[in-house]
KOLVEX-413615 format. One record per atom (N, C-alpha, C, O): residue number from 1; residue in one letter; atom name; y, x, z. Coordinates in steps of 0.05 Angstrom, whole numbers, plus 32768, in hexadecimal, padded with zeros to 4 digits. Atoms other than C-alpha are relative to their C-alpha. Layout:
BEGIN
NUM	a	CA	Y	X	Z
...
This chain:
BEGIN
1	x	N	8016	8013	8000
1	x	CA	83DD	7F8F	8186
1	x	C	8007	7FEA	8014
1	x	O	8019	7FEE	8025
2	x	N	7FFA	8016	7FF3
2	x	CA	83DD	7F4B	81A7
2	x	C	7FEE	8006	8016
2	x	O	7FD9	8012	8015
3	x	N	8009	8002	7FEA
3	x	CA	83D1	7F42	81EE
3	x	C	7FF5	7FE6	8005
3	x	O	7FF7	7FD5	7FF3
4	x	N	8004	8019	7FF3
4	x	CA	83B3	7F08	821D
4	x	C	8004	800C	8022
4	x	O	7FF7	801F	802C
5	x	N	7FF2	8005	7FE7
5	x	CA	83D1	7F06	8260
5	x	C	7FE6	7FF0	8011
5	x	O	7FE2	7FD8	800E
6	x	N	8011	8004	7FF2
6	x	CA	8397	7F01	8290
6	x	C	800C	7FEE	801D
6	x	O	8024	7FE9	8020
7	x	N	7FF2	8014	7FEE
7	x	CA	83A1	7ED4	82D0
7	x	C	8008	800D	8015
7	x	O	8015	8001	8026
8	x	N	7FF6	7FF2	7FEA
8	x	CA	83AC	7F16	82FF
8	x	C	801B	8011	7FEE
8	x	O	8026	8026	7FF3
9	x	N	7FE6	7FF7	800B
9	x	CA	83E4	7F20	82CF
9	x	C	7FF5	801C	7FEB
9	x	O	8003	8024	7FD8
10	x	N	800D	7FE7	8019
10	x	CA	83B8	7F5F	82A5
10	x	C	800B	7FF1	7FE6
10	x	O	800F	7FDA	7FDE
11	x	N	8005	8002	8026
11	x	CA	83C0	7F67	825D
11	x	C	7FEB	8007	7FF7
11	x	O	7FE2	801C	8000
12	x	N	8017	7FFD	800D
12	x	CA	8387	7F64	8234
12	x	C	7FF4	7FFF	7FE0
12	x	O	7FE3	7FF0	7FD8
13	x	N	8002	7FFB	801F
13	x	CA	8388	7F7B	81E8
13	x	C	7FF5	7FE6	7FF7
13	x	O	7FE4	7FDD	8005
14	x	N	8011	801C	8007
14	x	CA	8372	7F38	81C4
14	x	C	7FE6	8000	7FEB
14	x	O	7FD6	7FED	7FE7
15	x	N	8012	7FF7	800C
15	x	CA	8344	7F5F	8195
15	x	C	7FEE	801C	8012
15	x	O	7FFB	8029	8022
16	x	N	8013	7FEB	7FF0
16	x	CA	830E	7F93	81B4
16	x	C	7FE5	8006	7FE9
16	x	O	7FD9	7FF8	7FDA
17	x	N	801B	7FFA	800D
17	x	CA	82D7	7FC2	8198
17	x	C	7FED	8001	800A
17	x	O	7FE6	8017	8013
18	x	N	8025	8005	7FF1
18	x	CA	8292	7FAF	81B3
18	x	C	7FF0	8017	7FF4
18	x	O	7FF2	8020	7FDE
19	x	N	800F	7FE9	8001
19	x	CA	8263	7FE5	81B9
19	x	C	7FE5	7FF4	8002
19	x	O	7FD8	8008	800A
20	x	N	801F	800A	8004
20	x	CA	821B	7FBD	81B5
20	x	C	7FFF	8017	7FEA
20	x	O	8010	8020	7FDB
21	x	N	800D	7FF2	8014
21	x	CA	81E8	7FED	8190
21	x	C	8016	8010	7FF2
21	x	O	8016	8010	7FD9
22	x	N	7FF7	7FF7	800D
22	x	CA	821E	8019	8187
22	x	C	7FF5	8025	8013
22	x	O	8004	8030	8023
23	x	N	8013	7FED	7FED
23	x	CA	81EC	805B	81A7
23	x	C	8004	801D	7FF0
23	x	O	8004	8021	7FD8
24	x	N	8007	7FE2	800A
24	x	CA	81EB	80A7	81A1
24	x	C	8021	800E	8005
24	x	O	8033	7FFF	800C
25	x	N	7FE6	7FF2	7FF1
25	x	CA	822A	80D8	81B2
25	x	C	800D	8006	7FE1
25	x	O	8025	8009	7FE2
26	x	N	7FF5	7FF5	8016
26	x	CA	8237	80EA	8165
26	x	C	800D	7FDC	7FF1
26	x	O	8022	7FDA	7FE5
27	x	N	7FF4	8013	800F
27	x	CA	8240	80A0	814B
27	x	C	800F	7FED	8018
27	x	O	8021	7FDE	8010
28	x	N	7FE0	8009	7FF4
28	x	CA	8269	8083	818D
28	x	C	8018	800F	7FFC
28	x	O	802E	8004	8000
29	x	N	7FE8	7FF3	7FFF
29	x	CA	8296	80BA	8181
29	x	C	8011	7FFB	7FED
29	x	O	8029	7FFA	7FEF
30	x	N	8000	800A	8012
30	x	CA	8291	80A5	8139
30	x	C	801D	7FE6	7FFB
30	x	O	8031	7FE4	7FEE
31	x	N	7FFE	801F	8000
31	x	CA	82A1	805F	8146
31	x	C	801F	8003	8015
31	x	O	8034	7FF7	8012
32	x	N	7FE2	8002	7FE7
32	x	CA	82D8	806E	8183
32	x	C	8013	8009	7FF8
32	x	O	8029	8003	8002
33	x	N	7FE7	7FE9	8011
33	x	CA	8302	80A1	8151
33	x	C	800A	7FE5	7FF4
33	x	O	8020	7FDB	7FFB
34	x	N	7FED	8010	8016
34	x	CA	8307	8066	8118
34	x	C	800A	7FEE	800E
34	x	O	8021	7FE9	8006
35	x	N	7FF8	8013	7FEB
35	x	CA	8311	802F	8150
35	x	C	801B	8011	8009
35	x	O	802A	7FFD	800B
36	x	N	7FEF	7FF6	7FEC
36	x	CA	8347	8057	8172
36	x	C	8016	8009	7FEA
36	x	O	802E	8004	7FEB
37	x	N	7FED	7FFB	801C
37	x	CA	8364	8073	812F
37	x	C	8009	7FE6	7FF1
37	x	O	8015	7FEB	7FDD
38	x	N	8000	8012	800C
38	x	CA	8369	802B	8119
38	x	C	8014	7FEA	8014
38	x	O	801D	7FD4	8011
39	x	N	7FF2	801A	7FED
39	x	CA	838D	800E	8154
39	x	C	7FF9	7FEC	8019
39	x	O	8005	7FDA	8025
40	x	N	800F	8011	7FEC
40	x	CA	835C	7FF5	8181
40	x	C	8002	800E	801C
40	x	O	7FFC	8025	801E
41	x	N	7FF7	8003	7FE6
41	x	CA	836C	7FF4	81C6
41	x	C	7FED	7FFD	8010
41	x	O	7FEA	800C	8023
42	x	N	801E	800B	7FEF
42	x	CA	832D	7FD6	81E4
42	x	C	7FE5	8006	8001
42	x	O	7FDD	8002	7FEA
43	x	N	801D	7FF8	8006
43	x	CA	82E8	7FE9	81EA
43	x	C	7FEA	7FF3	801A
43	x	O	7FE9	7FFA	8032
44	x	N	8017	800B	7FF0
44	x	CA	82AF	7FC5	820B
44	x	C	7FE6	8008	7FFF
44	x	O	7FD7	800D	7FEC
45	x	N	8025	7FF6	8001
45	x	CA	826C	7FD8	8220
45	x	C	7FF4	7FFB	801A
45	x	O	8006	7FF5	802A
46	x	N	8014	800A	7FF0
46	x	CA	823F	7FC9	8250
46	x	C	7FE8	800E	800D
46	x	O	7FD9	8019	7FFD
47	x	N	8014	7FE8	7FFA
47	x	CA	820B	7FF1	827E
47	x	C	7FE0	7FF7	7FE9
47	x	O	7FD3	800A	7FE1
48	x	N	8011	8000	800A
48	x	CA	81D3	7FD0	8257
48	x	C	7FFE	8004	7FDF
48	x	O	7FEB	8000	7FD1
49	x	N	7FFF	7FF8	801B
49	x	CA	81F0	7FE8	8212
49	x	C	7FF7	8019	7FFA
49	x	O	7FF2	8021	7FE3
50	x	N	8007	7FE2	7FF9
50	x	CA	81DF	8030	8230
50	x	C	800E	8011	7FEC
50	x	O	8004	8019	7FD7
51	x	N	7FF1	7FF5	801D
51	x	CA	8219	8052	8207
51	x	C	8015	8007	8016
51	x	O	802A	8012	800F
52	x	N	7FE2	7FFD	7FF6
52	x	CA	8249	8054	8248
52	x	C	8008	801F	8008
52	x	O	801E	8027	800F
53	x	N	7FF8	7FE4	7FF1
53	x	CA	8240	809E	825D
53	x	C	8008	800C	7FDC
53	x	O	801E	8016	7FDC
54	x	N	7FF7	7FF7	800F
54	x	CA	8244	80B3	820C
54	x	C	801A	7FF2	7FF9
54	x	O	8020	7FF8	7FE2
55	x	N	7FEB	8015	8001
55	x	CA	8280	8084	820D
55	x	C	801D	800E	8010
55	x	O	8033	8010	8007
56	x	N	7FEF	7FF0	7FF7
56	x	CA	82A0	80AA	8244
56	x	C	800C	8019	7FF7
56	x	O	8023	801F	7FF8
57	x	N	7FF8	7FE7	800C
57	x	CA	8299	80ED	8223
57	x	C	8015	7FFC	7FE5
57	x	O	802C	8004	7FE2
58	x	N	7FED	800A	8016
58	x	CA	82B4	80D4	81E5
58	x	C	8018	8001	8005
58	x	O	8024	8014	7FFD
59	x	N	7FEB	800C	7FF7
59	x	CA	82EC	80B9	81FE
59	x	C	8017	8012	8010
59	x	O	802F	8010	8010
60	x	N	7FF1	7FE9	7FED
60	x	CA	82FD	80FA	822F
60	x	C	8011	8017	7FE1
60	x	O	8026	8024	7FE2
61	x	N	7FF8	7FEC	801B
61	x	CA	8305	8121	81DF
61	x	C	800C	7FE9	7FF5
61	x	O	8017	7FF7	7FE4
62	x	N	7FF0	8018	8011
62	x	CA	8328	80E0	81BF
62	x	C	8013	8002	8006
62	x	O	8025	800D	7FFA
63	x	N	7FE0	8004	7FF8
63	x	CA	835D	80CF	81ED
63	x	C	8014	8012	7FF8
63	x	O	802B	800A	7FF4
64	x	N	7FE4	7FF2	8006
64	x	CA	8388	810A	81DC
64	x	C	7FF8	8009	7FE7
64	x	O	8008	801B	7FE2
65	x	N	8002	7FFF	801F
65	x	CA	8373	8112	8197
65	x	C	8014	7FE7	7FF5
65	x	O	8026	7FE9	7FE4
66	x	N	7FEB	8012	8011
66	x	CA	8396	80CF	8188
66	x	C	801A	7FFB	8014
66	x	O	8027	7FE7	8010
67	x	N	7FED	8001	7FF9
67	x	CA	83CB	80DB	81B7
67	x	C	8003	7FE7	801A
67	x	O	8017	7FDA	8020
68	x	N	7FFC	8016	7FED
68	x	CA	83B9	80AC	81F1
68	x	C	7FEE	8008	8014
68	x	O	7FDE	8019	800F
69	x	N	8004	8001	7FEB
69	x	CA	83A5	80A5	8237
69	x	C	7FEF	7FE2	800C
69	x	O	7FF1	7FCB	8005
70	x	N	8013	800F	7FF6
70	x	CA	8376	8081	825D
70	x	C	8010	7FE4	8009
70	x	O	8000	7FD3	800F
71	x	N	7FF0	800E	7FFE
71	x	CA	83AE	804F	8269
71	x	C	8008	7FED	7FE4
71	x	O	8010	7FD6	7FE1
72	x	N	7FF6	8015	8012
72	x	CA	83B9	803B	822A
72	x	C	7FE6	7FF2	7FED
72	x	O	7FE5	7FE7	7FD7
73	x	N	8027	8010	8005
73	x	CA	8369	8023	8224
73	x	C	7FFD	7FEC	8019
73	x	O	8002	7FEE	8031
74	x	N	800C	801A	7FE8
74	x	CA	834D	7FDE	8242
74	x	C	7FE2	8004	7FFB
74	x	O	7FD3	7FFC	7FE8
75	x	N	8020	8004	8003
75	x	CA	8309	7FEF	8253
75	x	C	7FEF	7FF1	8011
75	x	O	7FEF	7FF1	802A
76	x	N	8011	8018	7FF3
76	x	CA	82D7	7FB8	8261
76	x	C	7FE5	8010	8005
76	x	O	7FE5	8028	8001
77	x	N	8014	7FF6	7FF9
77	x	CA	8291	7FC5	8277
77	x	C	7FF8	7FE4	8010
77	x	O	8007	7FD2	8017
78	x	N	8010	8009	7FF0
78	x	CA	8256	7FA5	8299
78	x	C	7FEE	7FFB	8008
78	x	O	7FDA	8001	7FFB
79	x	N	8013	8000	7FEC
79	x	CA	822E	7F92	82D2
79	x	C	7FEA	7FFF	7FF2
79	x	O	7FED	7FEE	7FE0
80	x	N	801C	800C	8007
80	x	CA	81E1	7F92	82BD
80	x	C	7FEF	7FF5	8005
80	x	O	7FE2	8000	8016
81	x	N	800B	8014	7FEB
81	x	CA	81BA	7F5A	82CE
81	x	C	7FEA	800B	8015
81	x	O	7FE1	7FFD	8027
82	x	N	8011	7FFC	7FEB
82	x	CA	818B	7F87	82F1
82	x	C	800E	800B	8021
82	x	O	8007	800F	8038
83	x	N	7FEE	7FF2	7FEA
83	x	CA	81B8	7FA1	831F
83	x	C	8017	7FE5	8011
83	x	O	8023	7FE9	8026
84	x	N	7FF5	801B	7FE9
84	x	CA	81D9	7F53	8339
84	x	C	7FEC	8007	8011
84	x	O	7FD6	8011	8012
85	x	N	8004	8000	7FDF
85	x	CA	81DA	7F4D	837E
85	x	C	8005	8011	8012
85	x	O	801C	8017	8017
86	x	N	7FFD	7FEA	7FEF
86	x	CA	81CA	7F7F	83B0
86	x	C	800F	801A	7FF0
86	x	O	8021	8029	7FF7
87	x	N	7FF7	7FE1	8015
87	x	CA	81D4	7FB6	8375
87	x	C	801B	7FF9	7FF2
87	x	O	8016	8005	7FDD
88	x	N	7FEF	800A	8009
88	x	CA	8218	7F9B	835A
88	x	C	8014	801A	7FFE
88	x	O	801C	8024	7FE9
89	x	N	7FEC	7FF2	7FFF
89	x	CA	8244	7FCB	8371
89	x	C	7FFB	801D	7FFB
89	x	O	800C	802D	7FF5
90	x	N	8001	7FE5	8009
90	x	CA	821C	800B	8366
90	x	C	8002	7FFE	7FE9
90	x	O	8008	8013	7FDD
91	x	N	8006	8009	801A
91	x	CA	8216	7FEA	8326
91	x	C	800F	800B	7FEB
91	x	O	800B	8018	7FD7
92	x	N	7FE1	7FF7	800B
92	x	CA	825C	7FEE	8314
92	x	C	8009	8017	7FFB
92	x	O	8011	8022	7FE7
93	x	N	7FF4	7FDE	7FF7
93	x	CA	826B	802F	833D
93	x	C	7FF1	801A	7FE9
93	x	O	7FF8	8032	7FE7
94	x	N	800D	7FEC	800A
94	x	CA	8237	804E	830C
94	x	C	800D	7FFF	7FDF
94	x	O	8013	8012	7FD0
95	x	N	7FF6	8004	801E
95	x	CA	8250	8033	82C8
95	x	C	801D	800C	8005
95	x	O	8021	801C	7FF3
96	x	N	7FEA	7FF1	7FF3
96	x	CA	8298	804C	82EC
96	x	C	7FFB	8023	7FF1
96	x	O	8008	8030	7FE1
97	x	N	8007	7FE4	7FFE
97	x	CA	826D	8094	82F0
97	x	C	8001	8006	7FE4
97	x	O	8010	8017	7FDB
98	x	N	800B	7FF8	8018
98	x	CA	8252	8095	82AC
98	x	C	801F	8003	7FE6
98	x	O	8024	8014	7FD6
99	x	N	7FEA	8000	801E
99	x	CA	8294	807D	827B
99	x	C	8012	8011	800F
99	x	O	8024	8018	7FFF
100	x	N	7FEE	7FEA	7FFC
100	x	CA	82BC	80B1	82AC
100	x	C	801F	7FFA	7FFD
100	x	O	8032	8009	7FF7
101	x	N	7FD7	800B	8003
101	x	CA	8302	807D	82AE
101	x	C	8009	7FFF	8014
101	x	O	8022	8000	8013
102	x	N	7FF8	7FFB	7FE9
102	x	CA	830A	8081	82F2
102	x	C	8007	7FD8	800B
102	x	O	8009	7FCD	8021
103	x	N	7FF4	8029	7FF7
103	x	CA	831D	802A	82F1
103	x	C	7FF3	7FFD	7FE2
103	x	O	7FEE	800E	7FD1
104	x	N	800B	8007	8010
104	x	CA	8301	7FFE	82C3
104	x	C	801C	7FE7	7FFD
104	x	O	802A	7FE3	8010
105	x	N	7FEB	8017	800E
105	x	CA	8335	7FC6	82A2
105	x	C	7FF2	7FE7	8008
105	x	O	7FFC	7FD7	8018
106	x	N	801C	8018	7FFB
106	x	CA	82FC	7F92	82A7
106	x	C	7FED	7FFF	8000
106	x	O	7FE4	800D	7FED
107	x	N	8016	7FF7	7FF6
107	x	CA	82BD	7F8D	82C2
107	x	C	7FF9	7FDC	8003
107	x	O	8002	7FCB	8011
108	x	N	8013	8016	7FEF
108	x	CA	828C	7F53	82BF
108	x	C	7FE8	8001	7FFA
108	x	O	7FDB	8014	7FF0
109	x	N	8023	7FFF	7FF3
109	x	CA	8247	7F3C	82CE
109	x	C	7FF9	7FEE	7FEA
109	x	O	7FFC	7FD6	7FE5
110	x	N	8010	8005	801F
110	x	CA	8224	7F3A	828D
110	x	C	7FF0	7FE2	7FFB
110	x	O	7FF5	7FD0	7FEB
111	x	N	8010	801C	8002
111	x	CA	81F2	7F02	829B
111	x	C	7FFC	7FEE	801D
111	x	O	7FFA	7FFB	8031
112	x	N	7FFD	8003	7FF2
112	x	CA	81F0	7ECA	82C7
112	x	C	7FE4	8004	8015
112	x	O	7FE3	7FFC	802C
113	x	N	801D	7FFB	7FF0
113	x	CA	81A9	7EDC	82E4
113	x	C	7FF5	801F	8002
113	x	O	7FFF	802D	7FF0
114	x	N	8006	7FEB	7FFD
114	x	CA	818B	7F1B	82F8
114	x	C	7FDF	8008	7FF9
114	x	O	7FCB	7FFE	8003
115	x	N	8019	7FEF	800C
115	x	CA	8153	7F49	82D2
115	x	C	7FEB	7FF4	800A
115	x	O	7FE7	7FF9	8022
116	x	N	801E	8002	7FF1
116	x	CA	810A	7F27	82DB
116	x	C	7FFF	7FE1	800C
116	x	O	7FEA	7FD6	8012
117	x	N	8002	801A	7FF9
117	x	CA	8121	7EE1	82F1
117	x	C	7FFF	7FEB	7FED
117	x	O	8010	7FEB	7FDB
118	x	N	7FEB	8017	800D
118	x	CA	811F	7E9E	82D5
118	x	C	8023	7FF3	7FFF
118	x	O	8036	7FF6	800F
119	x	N	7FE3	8006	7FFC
119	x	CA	815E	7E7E	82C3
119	x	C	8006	7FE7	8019
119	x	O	8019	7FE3	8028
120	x	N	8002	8011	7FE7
120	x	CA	814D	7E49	82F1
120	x	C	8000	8005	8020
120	x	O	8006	7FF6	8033
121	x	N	8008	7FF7	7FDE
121	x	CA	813D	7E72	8332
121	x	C	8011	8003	8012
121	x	O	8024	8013	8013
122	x	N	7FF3	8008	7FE5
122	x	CA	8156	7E60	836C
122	x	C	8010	8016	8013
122	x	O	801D	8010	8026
123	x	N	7FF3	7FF2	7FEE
123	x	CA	816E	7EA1	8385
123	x	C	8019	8009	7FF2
123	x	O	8028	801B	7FF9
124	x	N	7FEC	7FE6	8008
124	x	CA	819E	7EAE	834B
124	x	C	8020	7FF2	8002
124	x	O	8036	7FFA	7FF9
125	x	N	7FE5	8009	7FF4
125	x	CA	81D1	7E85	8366
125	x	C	800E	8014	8010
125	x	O	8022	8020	8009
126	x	N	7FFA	7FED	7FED
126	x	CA	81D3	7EB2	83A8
126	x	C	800E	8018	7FEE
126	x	O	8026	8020	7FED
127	x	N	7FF8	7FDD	8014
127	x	CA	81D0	7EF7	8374
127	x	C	801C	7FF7	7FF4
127	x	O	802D	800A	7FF4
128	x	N	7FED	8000	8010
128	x	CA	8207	7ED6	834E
128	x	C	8015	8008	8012
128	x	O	8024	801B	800E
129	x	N	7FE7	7FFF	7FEA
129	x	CA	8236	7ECC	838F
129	x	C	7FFE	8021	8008
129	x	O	8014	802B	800A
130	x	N	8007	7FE5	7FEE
130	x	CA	821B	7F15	83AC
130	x	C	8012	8015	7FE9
130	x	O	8025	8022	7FF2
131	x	N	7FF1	7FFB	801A
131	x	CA	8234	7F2F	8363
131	x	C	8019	8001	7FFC
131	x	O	8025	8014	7FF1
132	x	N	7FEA	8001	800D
132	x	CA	8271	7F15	835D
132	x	C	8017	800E	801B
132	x	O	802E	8017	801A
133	x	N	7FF6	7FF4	7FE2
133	x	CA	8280	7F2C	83AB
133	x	C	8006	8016	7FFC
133	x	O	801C	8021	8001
134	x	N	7FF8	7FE4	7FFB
134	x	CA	8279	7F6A	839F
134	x	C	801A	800F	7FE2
134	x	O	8029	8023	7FE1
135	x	N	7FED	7FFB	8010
135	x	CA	82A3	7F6C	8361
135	x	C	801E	7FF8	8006
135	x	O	8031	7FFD	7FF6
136	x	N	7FEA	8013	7FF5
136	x	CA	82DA	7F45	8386
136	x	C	8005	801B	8017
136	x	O	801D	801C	801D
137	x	N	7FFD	7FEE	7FED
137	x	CA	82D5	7F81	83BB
137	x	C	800F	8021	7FEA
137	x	O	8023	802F	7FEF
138	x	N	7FF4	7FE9	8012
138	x	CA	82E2	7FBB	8380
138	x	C	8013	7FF2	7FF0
138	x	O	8021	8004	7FE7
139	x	N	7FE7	8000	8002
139	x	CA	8317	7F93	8365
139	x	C	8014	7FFE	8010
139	x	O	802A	8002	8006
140	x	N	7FEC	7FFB	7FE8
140	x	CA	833C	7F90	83AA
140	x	C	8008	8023	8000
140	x	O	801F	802B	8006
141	x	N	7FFA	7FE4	7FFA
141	x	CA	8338	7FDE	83AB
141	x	C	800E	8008	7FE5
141	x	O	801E	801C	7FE6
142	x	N	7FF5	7FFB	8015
142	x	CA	834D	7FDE	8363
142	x	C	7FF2	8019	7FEE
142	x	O	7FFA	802C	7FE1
143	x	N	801E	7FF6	8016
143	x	CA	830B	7FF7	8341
143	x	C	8005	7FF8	7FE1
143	x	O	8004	8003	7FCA
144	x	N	8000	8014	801B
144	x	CA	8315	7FC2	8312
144	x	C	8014	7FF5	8006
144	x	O	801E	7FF0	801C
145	x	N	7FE2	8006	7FFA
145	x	CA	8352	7FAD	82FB
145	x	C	7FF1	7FDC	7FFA
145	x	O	7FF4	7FCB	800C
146	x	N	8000	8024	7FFC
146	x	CA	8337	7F61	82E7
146	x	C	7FDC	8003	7FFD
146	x	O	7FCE	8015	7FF4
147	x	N	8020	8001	8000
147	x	CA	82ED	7F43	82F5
147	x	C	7FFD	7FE8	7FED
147	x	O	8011	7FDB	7FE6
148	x	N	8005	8017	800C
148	x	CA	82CA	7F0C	82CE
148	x	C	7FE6	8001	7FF8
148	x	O	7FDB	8016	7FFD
149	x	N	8013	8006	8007
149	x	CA	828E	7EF4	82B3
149	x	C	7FF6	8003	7FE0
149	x	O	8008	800A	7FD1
150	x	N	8014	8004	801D
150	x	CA	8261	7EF1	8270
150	x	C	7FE5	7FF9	7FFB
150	x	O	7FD0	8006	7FFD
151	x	N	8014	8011	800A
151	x	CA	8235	7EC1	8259
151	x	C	7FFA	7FE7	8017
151	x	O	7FE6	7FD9	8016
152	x	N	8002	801D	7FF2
152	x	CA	823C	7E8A	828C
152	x	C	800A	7FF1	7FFC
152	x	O	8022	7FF1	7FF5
153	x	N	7FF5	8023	8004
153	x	CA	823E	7E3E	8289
153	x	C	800F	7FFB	800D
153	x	O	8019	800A	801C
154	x	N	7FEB	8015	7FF0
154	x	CA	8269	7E07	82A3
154	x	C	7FF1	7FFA	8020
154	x	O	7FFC	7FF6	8036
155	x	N	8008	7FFE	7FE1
155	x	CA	8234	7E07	82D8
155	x	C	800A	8013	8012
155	x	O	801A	800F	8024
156	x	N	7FF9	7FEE	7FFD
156	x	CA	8238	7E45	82E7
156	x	C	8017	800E	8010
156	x	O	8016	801A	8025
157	x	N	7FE0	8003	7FFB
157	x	CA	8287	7E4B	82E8
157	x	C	7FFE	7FEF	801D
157	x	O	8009	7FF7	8032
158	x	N	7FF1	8011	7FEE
158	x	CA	8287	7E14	8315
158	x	C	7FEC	8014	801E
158	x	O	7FF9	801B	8031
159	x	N	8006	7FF8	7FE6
159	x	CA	825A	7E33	834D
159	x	C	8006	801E	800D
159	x	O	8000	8025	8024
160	x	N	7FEB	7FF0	8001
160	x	CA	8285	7E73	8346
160	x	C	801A	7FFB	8007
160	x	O	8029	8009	8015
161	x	N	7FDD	800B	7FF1
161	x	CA	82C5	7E4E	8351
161	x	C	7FFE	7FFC	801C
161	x	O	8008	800B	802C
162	x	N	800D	8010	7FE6
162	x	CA	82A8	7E24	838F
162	x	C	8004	8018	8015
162	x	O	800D	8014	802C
163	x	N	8001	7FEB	7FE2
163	x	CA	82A3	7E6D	83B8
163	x	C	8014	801B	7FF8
163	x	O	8013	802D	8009
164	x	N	7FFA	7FEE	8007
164	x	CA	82CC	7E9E	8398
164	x	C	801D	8004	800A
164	x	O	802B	7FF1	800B
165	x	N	7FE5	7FF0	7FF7
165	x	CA	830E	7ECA	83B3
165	x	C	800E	8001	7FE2
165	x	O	801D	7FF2	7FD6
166	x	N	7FEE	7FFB	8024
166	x	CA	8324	7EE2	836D
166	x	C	7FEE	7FF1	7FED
166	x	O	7FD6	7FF6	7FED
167	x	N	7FFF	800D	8016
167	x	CA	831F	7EB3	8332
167	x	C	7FF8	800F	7FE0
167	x	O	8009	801A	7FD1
168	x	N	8001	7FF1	8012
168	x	CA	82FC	7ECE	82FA
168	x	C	8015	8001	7FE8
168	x	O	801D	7FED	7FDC
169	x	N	7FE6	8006	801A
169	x	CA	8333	7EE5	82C2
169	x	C	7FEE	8000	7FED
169	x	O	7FF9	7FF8	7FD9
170	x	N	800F	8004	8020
170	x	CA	82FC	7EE5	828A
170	x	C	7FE7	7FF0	8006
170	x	O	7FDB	7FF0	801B
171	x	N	8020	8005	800A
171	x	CA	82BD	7EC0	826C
171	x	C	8001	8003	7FE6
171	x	O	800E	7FF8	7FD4
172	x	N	8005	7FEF	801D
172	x	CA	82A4	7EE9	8236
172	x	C	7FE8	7FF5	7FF8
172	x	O	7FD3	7FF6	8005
173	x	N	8019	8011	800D
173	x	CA	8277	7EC1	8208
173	x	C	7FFB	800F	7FE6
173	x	O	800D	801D	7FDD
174	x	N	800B	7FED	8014
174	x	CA	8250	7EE1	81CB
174	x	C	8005	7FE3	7FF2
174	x	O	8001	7FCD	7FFC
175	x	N	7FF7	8019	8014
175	x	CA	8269	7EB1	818D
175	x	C	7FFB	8009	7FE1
175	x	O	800D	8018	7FDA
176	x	N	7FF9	7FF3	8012
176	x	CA	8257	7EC4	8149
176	x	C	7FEE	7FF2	7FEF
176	x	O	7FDC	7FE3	7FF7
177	x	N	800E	8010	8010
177	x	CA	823D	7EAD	8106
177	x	C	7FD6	7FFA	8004
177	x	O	7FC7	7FE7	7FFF
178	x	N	8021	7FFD	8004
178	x	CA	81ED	7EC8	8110
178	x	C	7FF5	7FF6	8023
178	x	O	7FDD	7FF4	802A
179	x	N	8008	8012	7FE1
179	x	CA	81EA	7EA9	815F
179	x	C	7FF2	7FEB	7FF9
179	x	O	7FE9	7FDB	800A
């Protein structure tokens, strides 16, 4: 399968199986067999898809059914907007707990605002920086092999660049005919 060469030098499958509304322990396992029997390398999900702990189990009976190792999977995941800011890093450390990979491939912060705010509000600048700190701290320890974002603007980006240590390697945008 084709790669993309991320900017900390990762590889990153150029196709991935998204896990939205994909719920229940009998049809991720379902869905992770023909994905995995088919060639797919990647799997994304997200704490607010609530699928990451049957995701893990799955995955603990997969890998050596199709002859592979947690190494030869890029697993994404991410932050939930209720958990920017102060909660960032338990955030992580818990979606970590639940899919049971020990490191995550990529890890970003789902939305640019946090659970209950306007998009306007004035504090989600701060949450964004507090957010991305603490993700910038678990990829130094090598939690996360690359960090990045999803669903932010050019604004956005730019007041992310302005303070940031590591450079996000992704912005993951939702693109599709029924958007």
């Amino acid at each position: 399968m084709e790669v993309i060469r991320l900017n900390n030098g990762v590889e990153m499958p150029s196709v991935g199986l998204g896990t939205y509304k994909v719920r229940g322990y009998e049809t991720v396992y379902q869905t992770l067999d023909a994905a995995l029997g088919n060639g797919y390398r990647s799997i994304d999900t997200a704490s607010v898809y609530l699928n990451e702990e049957d995701i893990g189990k799955a995955l603990k009976e997969l890998l050596p059914k199709h002859g592979l190792s947690r190494s030869d999977l890029f697993l994404t995941s991410k932050l939930s907007p209720r958990d920017q800011g102060s909660g960032a890093e338990a955030g992580c450390l818990l979606s970590l707990e639940r899919l049971a990979c020990g490191y995550l491939d990529l890890y970003l912060i789902h939305w640019p605002g946090k659970t209950g705010w306007k998009s306007d509000d004035q504090r989600n600048p701060a949450c964004r920086r507090q957010s991305w700190e603490a993700l910038e701290k678990l990829y130094a320890k090598g939690t996360l092999r690359a960090i990045g974002v999803s669903n932010y603007t050019a604004a956005h980006l730019e007041g992310l660049l302005a303070t940031c240590r590591v450079v996000p390697a992704v912005l993951q945008v939702e693109c599709h005919p029924q958007l």
